[in-house]
C-alpha positions as CSV (number, residue, x, y, z in Angstrom):
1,X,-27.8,20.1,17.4
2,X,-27.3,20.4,13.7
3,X,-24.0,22.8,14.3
4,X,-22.4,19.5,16.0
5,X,-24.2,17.4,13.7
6,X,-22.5,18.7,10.4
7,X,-18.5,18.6,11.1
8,X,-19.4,14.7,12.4
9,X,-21.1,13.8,9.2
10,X,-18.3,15.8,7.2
11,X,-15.4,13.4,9.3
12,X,-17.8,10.1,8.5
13,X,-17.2,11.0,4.9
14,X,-13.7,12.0,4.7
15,X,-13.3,8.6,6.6
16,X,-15.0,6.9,4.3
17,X,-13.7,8.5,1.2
18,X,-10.3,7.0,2.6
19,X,-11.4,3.8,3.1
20,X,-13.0,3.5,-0.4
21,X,-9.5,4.2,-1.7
22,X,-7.7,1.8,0.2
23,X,-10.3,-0.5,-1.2
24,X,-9.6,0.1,-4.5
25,X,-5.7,-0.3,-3.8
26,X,-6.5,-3.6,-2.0
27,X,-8.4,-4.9,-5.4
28,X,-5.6,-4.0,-7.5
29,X,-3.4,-6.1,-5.2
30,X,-5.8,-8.8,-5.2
31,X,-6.1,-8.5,-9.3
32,X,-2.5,-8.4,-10.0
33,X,-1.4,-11.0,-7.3
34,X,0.9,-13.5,-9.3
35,X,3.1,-16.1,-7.6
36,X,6.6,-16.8,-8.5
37,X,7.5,-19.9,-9.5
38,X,10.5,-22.3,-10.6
39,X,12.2,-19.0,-9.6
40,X,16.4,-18.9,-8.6
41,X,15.7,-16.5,-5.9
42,X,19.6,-16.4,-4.9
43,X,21.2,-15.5,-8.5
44,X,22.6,-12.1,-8.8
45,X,21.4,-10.3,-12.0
46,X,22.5,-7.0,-13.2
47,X,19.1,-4.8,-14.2
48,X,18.8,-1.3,-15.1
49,X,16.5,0.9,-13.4
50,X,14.5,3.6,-14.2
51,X,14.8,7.5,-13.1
52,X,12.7,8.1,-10.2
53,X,11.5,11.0,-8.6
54,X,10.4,10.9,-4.9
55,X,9.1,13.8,-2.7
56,X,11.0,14.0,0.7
57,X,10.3,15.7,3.9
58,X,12.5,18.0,5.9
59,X,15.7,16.6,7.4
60,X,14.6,15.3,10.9
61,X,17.5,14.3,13.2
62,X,17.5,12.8,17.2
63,X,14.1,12.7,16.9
64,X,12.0,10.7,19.9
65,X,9.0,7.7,18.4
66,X,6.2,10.9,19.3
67,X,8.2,13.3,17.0
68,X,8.6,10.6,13.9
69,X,5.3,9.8,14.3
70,X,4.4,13.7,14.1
71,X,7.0,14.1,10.7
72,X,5.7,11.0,9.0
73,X,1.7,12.2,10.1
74,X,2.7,15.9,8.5
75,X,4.4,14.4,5.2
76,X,1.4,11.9,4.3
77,X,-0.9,14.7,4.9
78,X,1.3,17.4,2.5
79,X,1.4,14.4,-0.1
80,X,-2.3,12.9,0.5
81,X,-3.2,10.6,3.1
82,X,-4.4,8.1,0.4
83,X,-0.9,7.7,-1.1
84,X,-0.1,5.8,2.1
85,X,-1.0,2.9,0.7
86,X,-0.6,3.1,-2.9
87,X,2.2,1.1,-4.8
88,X,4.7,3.5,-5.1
89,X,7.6,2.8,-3.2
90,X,8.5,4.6,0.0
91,X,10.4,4.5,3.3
92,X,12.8,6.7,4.9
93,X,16.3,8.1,3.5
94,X,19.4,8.3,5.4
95,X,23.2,8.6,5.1
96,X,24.1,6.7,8.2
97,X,26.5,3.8,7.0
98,X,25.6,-0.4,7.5
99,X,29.0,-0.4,9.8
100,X,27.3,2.1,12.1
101,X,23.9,0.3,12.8
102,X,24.1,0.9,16.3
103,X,23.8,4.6,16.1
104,X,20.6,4.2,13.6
105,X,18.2,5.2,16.5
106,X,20.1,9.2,17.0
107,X,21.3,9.4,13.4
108,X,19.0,11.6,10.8
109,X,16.7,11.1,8.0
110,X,14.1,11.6,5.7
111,X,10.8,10.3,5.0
112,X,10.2,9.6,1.4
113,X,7.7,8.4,-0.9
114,X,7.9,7.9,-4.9
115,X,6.0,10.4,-6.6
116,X,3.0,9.3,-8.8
117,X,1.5,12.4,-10.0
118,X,2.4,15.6,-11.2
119,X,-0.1,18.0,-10.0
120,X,2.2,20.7,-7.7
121,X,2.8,19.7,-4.3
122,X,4.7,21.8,-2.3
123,X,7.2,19.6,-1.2
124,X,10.9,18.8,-2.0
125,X,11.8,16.2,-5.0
126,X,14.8,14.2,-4.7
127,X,15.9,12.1,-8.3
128,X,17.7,8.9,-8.2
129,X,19.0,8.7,-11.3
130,X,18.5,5.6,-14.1
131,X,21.5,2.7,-13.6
C-alpha cells in the first residue's frame, strides 16, 4: 500500500507547490492593481521599448487543437509550468500577414513566452530589439 501511497502524496505536492505559486502571482496582481483614470485611451503616442528576450518553441505548422495543445503542454513544461502565469508577456509568433486572416488556422507558428530568468534553459531565444 505504501508503494502506491508515495507517488500520490509526491503528485499532492507538486500540485500544491503550483498552486502556492499561482497564489503568490495572484497577490501581486491584487497589490499592484491600479485603475486608470482621466485617461485619453484613443491618442497615439510614440514610446520606446525595451530589448526583450523571449524563449520560443519549435516551429509548428498545420497543426490540429490536440497537437497545439501537446506543443504549448511541452514548452510550459521545458520553461516551468509556473511561468504560465507569471507577468511576463507571452503568446504565439507568426509571419502570417493581417490581409491573410483566413488562412490563420493552417498557417505556422511559434509559442513564445518573455524570458525572466537567466538560469540555462534549453530552449531557443528569439530578441526583439529596443525601438
Amino acid at each position: 500500500m505504501n508503494k502506491k501511497l508515495i507517488p500520490l502524496r509526491q503528485k499532492i505536492e507538486q500540485r500544491i507547490q503550483n498552486l502556492q505559486q499561482i497564489l503568490t502571482i495572484l497577490r501581486q496582481k491584487e497589490s499592484h492593481n491600479t485603475q486608470l483614470r482621466n485617461t485619453d485611451f484613443y491618442v497615439a503616442k510614440k514610446c520606446f521599448l525595451p530589448k526583450r528576450e523571449f524563449w520560443c518553441s519549435d516551429f509548428k505548422a498545420d497543426c490540429s487543437e490536440k497537437e497545439i495543445a501537446r506543443a504549448y503542454s511541452e514548452f510550459y513544461q521545458e520553461v516551468g509550468a509556473g511561468l504560465m502565469t507569471n507577468k511576463m508577456l507571452s503568446g504565439f509568433l507568426t509571419a502570417l500577414p493581417q490581409a491573410h486572416a483566413n488562412q490563420y488556422a493552417d498557417f505556422g507558428f511559434r509559442i513564445i513566452k518573455e524570458k525572466s530568468y537567466d538560469d540555462e534553459v534549453k530552449i531557443p531565444i528569439i530578441t526583439q530589439n529596443d525601438g
